[in-house]
C-alpha positions in Angstrom: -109.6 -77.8 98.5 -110.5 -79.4 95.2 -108.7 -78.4 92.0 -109.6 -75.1 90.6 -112.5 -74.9 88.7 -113.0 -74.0 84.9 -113.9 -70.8 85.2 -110.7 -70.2 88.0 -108.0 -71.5 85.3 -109.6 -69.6 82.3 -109.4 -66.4 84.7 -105.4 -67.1 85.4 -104.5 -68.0 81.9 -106.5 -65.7 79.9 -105.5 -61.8 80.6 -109.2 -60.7 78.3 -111.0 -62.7 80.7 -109.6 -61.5 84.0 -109.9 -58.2 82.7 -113.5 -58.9 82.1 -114.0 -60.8 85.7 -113.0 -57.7 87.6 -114.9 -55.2 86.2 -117.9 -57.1 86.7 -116.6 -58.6 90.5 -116.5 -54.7 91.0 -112.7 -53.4 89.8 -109.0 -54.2 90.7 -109.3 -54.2 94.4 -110.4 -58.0 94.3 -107.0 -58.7 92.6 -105.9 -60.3 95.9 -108.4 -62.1 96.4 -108.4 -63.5 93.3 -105.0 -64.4 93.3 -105.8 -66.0 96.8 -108.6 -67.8 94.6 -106.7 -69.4 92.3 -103.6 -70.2 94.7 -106.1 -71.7 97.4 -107.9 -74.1 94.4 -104.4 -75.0 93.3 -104.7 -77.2 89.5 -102.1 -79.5 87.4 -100.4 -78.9 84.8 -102.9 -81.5 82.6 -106.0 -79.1 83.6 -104.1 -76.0 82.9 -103.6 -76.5 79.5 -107.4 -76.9 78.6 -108.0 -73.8 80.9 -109.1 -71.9 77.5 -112.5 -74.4 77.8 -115.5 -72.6 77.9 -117.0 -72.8 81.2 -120.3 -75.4 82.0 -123.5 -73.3 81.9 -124.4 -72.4 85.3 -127.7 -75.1 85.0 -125.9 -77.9 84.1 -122.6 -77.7 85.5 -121.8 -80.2 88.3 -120.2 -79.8 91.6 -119.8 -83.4 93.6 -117.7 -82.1 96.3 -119.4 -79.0 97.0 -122.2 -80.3 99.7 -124.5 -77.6 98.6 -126.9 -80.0 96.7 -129.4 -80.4 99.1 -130.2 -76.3 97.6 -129.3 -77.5 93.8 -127.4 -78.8 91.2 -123.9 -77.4 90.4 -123.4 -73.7 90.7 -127.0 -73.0 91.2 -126.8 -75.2 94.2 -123.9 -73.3 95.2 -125.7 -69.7 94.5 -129.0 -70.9 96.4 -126.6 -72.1 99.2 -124.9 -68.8 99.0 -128.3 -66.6 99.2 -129.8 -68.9 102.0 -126.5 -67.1 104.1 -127.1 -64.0 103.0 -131.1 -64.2 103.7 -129.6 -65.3 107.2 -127.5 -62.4 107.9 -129.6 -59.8 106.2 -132.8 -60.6 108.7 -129.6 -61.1 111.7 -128.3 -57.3 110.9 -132.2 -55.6 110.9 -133.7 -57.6 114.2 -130.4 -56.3 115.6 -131.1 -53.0 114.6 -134.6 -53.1 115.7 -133.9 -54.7 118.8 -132.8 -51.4 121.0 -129.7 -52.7 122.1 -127.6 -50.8 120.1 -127.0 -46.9 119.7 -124.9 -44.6 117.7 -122.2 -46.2 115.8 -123.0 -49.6 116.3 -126.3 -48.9 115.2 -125.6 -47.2 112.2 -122.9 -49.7 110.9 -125.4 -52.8 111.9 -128.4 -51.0 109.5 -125.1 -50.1 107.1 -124.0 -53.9 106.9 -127.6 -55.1 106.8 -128.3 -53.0 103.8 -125.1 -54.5 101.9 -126.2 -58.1 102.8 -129.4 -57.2 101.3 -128.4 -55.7 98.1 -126.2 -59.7 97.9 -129.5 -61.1 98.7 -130.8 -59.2 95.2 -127.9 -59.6 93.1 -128.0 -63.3 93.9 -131.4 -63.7 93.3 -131.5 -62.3 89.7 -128.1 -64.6 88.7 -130.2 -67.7 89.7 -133.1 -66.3 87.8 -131.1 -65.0 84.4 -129.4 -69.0 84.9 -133.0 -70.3 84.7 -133.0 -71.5 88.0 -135.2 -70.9 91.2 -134.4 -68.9 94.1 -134.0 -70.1 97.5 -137.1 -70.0 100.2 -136.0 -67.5 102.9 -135.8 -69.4 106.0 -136.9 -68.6 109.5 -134.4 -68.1 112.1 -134.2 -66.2 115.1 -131.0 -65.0 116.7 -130.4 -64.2 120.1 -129.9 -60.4 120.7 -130.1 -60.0 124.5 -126.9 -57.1 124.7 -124.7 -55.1 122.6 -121.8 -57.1 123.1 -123.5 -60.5 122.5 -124.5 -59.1 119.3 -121.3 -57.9 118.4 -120.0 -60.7 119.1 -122.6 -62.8 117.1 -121.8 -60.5 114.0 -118.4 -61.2 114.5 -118.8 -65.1 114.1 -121.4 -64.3 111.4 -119.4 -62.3 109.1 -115.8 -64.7 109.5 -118.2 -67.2 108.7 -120.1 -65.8 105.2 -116.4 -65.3 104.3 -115.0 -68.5 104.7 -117.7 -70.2 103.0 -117.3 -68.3 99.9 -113.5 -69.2 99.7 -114.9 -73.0 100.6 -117.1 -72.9 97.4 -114.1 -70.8 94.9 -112.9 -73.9 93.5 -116.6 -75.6 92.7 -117.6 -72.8 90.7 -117.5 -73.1 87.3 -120.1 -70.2 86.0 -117.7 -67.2 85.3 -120.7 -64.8 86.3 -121.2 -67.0 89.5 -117.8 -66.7 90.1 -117.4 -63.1 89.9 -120.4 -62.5 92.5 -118.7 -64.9 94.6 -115.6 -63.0 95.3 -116.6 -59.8 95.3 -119.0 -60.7 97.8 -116.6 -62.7 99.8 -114.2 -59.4 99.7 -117.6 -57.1 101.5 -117.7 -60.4 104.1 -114.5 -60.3 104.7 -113.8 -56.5 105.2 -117.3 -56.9 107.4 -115.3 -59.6 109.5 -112.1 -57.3 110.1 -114.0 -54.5 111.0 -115.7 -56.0 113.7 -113.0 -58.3 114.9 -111.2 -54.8 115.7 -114.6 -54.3 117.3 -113.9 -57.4 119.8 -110.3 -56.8 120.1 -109.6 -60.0 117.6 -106.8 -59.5 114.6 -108.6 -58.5 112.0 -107.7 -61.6 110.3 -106.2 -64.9 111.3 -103.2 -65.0 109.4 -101.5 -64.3 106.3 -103.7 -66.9 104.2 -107.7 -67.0 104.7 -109.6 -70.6 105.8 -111.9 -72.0 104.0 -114.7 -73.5 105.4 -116.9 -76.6 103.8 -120.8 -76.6 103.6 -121.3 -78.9 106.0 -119.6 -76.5 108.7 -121.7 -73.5 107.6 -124.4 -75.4 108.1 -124.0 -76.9 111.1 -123.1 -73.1 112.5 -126.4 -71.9 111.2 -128.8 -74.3 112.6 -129.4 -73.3 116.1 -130.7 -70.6 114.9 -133.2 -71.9 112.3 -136.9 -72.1 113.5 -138.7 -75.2 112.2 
């Protein structure tokens, strides 16, 4: 992963500004994750020191190794890349509802999940808007949704997904605001994923240290279920 980002070193160094991060990432239970954050975006000593640098504005800051520019430039490539996922799982979760395969439980926690993926969709939408930028066109997609279990399993691959490519972006993000969205909706992804890899009878996670995933592998995961 590339070396932690501005806004990751201020938030390690400075105790007024982690303080300030959690509260509006949603309180102390995305400690971990944060810690996880900084750990998995790693930084040297040199960067460290200047780690009291105010963060690049969320319109101009750049991101070269992020892959998301094709949606933008810096972090509001990476927050259009972001909402284009969560437009993706939002419209997965209600044609699964809708669809009549699934009853009782798994119908109510597929509405319950689509509802959280829609209120990410919102909060999303109005941090590229208050950063001046332009949110993302909703794509078209369709998903298959022939059984309960193929949808389970679908959601399964969805969710692990949606969390690993927020912990693939952690380190490109240099808008503390951005930032603070990011992880706390990486923490709802990934308690999504566990849930429903107890679901399959999967660990709920893989291991002691979560995986990043890159752009480009998102992508490529999402496309066979884009319509042109």
């Amino acid at each position: 992963m590339p070396e932690a980002s501005n806004a990751v070193r201020e938030l390690a160094s400075d105790p007024s500004s982690r303080k300030k991060f959690l509260r509006q990432a949603g309180g102390t239970g995305v400690a971990a994750s944060l810690a996880a954050f900084i750990a998995a975006c790693g930084g040297d000593s040199k960067s460290s020191s200047s780690a009291s640098s105010k963060a690049t504005p969320a319109s101009t800051s750049t991101a070269s190794t992020s892959g998301t520019e094709q949606f933008g430039k810096g972090d509001l490539g990476i927050a259009n890349y972001a909402l284009t996922l969560e437009y993706l799982e939002t419209q997965f979760y209600n044609d699964a509802a809708a669809s009549g395969m699934l009853k009782g439980k798994l119908l109510e926690t597929a509405k319950r999940f689509g509802s959280e993926e829609q209120e990410h969709v919102d909060a999303l939408m109005a941090l590229i808007q208050k950063a001046g930028g332009k949110p993302a066109s909703k794509p078209k997609a369709k998903f298959p949704l022939d059984s309960a279990n193929s949808i389970l399993a679908l959601a399964t691959t969805v969710e692990n997904l949606g969390a690993n490519a927020y912990l693939g972006q952690a380190g490109n993000i240099q808008d503390k605001q951005i930032l603070a969205a990011a992880l706390s909706i990486h923490s709802v992804e990934a308690r999504h994923a566990a849930v429903l890899n107890l679901a399959t009878k999967k660990p709920p996670a893989s291991g002691a240290f979560a995986k990043p995933a890159t752009a480009d592998e998102v992508l490529k995961a999402v496309k066979p279920f884009l319509v042109s």
